[in-house]
DSSP file (Angstrom, degrees, kcal/mol; ACC not computed):
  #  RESIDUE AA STRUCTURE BP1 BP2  ACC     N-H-->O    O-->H-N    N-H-->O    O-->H-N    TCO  KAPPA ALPHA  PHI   PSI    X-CA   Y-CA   Z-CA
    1    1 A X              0   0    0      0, 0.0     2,-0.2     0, 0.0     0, 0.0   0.000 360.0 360.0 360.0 158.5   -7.8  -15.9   31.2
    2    2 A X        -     0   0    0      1,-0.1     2,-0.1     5,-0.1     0, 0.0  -0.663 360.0-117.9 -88.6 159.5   -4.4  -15.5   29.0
    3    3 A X        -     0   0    0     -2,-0.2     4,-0.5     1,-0.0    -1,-0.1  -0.186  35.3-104.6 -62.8 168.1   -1.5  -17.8   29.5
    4    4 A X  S    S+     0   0    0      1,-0.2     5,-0.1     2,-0.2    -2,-0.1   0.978 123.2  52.4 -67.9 -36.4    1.4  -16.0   30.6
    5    5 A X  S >> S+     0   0    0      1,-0.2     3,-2.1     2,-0.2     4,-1.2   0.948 111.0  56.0 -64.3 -41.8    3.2  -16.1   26.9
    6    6 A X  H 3> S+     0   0    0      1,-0.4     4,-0.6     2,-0.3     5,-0.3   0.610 111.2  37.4 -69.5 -16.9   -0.2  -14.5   25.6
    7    7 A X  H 34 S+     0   0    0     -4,-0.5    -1,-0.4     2,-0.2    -2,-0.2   0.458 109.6  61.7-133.1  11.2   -0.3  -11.6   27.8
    8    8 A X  H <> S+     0   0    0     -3,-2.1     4,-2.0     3,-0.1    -2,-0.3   0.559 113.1  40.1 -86.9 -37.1    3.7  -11.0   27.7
    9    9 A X  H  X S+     0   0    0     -4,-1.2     4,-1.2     2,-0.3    -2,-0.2   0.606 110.4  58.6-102.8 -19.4    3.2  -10.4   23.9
   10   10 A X  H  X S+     0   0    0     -4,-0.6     4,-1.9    -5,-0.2     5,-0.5   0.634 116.9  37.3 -89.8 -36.1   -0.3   -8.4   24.7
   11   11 A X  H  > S+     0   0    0     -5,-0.3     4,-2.4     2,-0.2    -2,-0.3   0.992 108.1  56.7 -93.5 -28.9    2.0   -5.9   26.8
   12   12 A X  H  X S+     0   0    0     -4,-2.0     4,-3.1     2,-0.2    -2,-0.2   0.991 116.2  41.5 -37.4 -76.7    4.7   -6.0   24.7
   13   13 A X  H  X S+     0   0    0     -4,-1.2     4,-1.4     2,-0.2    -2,-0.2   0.869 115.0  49.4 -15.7 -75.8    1.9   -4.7   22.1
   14   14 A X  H >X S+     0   0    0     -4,-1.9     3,-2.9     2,-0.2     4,-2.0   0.988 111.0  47.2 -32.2 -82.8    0.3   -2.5   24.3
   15   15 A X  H 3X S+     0   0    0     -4,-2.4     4,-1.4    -5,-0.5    -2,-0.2   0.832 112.3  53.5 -34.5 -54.7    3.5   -0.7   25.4
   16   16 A X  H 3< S+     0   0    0     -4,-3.1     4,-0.4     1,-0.3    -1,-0.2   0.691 108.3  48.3 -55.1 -32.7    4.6   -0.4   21.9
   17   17 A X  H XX S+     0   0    0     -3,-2.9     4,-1.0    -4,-1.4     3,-0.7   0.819 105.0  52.9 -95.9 -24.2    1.6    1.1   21.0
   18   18 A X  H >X S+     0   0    0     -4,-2.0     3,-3.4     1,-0.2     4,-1.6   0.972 110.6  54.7 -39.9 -65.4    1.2    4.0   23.8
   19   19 A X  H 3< S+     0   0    0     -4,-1.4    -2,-0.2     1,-0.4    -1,-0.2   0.604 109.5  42.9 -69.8 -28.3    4.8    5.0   22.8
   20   20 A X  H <> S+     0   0    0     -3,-0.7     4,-0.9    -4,-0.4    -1,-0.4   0.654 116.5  50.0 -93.0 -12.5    4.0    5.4   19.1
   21   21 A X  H XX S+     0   0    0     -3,-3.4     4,-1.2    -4,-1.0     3,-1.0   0.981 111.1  46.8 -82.7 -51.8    0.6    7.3   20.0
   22   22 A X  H 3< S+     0   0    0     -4,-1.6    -1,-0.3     1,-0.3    -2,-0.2   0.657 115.4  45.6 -70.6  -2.1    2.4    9.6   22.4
   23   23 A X  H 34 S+     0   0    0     -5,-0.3     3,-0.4     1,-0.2    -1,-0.3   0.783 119.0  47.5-113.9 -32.6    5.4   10.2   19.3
   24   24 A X  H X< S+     0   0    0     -3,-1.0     3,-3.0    -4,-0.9     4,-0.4   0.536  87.3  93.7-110.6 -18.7    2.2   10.7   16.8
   25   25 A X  T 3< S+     0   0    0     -4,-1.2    -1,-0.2    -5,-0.2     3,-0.2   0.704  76.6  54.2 -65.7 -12.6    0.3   13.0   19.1
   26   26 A X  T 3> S+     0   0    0     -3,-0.4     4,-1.5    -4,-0.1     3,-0.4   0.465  87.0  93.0 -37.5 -34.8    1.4   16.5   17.7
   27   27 A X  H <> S+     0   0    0     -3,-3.0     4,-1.0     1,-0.2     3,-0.3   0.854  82.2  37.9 -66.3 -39.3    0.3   15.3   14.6
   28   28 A X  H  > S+     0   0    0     -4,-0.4     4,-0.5     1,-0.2    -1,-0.2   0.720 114.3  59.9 -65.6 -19.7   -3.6   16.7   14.3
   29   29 A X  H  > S+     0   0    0     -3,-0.4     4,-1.3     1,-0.2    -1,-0.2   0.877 107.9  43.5 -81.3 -26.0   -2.5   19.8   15.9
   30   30 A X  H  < S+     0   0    0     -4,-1.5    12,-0.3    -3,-0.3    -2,-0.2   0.576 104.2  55.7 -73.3 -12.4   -0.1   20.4   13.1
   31   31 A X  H  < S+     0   0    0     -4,-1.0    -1,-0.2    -5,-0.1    -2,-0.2   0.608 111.7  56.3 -90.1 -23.3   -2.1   19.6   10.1
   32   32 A X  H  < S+     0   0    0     -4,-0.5    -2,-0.2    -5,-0.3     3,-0.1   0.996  85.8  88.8 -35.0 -76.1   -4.4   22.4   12.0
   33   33 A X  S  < S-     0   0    0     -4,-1.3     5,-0.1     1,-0.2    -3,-0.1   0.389 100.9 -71.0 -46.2 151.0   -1.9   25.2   12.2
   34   34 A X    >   -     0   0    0      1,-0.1     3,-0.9     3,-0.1     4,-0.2  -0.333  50.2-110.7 -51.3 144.6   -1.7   27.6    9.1
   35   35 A X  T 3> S+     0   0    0      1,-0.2     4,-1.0     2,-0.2    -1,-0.1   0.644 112.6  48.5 -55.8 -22.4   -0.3   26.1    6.0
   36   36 A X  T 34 S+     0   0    0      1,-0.2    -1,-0.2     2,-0.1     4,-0.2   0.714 116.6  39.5-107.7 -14.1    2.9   28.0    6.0
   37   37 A X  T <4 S+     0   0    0     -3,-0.9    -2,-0.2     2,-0.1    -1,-0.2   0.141 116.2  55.0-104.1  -4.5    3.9   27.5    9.6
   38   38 A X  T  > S+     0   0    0     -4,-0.2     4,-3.3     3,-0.1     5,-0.3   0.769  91.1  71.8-110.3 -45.2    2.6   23.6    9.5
   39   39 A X  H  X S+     0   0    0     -4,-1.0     4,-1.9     1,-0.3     5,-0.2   0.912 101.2  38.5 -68.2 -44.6    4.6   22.2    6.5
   40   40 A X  H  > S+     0   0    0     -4,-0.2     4,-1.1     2,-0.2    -1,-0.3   0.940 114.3  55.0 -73.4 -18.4    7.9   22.1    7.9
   41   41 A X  H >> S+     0   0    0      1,-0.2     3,-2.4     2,-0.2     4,-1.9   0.989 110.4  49.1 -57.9 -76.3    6.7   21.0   11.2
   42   42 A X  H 3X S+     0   0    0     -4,-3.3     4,-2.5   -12,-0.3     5,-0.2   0.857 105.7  54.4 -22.9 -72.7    5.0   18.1    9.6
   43   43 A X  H 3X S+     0   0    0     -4,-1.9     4,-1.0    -5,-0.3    -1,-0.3   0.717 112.5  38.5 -62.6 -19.9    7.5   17.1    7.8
   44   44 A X  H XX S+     0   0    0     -3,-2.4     4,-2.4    -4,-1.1     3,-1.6   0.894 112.2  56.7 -89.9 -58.3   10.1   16.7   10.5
   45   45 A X  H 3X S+     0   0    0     -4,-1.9     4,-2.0     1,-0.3    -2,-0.3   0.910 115.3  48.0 -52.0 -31.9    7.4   15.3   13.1
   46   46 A X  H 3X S+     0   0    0     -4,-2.5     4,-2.3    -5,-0.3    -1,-0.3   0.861 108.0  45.5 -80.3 -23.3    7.0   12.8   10.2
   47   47 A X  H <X S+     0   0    0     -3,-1.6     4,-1.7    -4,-1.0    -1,-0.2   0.748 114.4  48.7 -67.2 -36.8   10.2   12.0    9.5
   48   48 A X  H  X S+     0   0    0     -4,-2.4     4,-1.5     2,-0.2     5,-0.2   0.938 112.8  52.1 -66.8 -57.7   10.9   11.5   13.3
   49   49 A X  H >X S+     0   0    0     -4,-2.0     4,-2.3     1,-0.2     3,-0.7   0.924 112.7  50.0 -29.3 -71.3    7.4    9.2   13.5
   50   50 A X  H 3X S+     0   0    0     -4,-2.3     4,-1.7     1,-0.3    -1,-0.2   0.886 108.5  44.9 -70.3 -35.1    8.9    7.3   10.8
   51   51 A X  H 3< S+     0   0    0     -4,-1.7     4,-0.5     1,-0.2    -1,-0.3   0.911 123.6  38.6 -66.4 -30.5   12.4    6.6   12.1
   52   52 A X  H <X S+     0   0    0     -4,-1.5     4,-1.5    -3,-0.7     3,-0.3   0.784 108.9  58.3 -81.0 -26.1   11.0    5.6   15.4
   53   53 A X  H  X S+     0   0    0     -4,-2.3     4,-2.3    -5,-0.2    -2,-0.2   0.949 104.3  56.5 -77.8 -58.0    7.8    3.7   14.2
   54   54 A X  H  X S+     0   0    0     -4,-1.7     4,-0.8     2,-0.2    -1,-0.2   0.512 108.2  40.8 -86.4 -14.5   10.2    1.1   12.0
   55   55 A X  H >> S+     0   0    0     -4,-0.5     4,-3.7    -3,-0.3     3,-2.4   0.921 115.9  54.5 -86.1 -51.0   12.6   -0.4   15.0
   56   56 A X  H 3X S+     0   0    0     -4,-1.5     4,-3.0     1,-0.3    -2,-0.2   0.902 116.8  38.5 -61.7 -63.5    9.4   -0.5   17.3
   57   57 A X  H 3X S+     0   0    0     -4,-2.3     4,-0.8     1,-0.3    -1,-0.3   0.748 117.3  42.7 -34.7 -40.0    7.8   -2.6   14.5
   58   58 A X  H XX S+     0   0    0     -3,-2.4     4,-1.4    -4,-0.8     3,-1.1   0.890 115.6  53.2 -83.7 -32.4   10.6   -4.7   13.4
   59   59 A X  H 3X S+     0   0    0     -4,-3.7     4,-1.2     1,-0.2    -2,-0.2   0.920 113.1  53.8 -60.1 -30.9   11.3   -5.1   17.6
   60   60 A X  H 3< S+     0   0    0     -4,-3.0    -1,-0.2    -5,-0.3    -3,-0.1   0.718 105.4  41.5 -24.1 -62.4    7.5   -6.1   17.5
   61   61 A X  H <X S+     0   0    0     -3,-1.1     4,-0.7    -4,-0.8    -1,-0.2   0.358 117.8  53.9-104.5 -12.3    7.3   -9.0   14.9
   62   62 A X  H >X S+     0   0    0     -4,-1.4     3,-2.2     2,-0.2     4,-1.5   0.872 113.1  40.3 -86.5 -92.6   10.9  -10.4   16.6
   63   63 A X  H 3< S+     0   0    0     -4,-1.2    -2,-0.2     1,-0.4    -3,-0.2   0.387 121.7  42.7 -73.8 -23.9    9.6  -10.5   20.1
   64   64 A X  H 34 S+     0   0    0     -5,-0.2     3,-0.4     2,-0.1    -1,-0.4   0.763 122.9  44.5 -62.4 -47.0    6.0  -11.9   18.8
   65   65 A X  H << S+     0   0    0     -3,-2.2     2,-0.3    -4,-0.7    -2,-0.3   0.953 135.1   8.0 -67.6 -58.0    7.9  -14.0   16.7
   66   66 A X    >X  +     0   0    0     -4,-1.5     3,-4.1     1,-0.1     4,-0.8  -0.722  64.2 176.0-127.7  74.9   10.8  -15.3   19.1
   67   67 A X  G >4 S+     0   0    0     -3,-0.4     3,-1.3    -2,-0.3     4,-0.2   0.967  77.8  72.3 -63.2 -54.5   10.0  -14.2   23.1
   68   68 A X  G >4 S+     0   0    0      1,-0.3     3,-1.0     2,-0.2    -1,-0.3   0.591  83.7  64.3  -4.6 -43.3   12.9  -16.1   24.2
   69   69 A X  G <4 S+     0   0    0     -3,-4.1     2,-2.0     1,-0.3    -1,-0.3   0.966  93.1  61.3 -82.7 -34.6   15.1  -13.2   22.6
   70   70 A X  G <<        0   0    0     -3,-1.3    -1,-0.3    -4,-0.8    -2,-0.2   0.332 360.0 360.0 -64.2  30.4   13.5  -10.5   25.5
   71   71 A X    <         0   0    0     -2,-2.0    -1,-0.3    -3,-1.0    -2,-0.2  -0.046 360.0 360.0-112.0 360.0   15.3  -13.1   28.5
């Protein structure tokens, strides 16, 4: 069995990573799509990915790092 910090930091994890799968889930249907109709779509869904992707990540390695600060 986990300790309780072990399995705050495994749902922390978890959660983080449904939310970036559901924000990334567009993405194989748009590299699909015709080329001329795909590229700007892509490029925004990626830009969007990336602006969201990098607080959940730094909020990630802080709250692995220092749980204290999520009281």
């Amino acid at each position: 069995m986990l300790n309780p910090r072990t399995r705050k930091k495994v749902e922390i994890i978890a959660l983080l990573s449904v939310i970036w799968f559901v924000i990334t889930l567009p993405l194989p249907w748009i590299l699909m799509a015709p080329p001329e109709t795909s590229q700007t779509q892509l490029i925004i869904i990626l830009e969007i990915t990336a602006m969201i992707s990098v607080p959940f990540v730094i909020l990630a390695v802080v709250w692995t790092l220092k749980p204290e600060l999520t009281t």
